[in-house]
C-alpha positions, 0 to 999 in steps of 0.5 A: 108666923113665929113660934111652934105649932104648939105655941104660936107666937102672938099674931101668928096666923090662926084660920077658925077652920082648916078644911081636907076634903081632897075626895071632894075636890078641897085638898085644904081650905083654910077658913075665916068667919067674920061677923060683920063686927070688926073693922074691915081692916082688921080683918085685911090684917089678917092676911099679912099674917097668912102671907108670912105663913104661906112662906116660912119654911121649915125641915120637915122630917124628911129633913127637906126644907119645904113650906111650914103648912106643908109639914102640918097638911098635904095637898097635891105636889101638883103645879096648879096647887104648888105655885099659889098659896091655900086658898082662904075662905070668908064667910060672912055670917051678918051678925055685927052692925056692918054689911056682909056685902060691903065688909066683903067689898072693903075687905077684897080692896085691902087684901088686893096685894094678896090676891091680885093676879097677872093676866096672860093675855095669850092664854086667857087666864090670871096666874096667881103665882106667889098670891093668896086665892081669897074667896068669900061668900055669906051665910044667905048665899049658902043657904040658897046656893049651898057649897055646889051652888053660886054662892062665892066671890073669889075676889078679883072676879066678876061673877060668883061660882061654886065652891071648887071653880071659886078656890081654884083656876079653871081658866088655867087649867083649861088652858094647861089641858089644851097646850098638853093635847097640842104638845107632840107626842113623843 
């Protein structure tokens, strides 16, 4: 990411969408639709960029150097949100030649340095701290599913969810729960 938000340099991370719902649970969603006509390494690509975005810094106007998406977009300062970037979601609409299912396998193998988390074998989830939670779904899965339903991946995952488990971490924040009840009170 190079550039101002009003001229981005070229090949400067550009989602189609950017999405705050935080009333429903999406403090900020940044999304990509891909129509099965590209390469699925062009489409990997792309997550190069969003990595140097999600890091670049920049003085907001309170003078404190913080993340660049973090001048232009809030979400909570909370821990959760603040170690891992904005969640990414595809979409595959099946337009192109290609399969929406294996475009979304092809795509999940090369961006797994971007999403890949650590296992915490004590706690039973995956951090990940510093990763990109990328989540992706097709057009067919939301129409019979919809954003409540079972209709996305968040690659590294075995088993596709709704919307809100999908683009977050509910094992973690189980976990986070249960080791705040067993703290001592003070």
């Amino acid at each position: 990411m190079k550039g101002t938000w009003k001229n981005p340099a070229i090949g400067s991370a550009r989602a189609d969408v950017v999405l705050t719902a935080p009333d429903d649970g999406v403090p900020l969603l940044f999304i990509e639709v891909d129509n099965c006509t590209e390469e699925a390494a062009l489409v990997a690509v792309k997550f190069d960029k969003y990595a140097r975005f999600f890091t670049r810094k920049e003085k907001d106007t309170d003078g404190i150097e913080k993340p660049l998406w973090r001048t232009c977009w809030s979400a909570p300062e909370e821990e959760a949100f603040e170690r891992a970037h904005p969640p990414v979601l595809l979409v595959f609409p099946q337009a192109g030649k290609r399969s929406d299912k294996s475009q979304m396998a092809k795509v999940a193998g090369l961006t797994r340095p971007h999403w890949q988390g650590r296992w915490h074998h004590e706690d039973g989830y995956d951090s990940y701290d510093g990763c990109i939670p990328i989540v992706a779904t097709t057009l067919d899965l939301l129409r019979e599913h919809g954003p409540t339903g079972s209709a996305f991946w968040h690659f590294g995952r075995d088993h596709r969810e709704p919307m809100l488990d999908a683009i977050g971490n509910p094992r973690r924040d189980a976990a986070l729960a249960s080791r705040r009840q067993a703290a001592p009170r003070r």
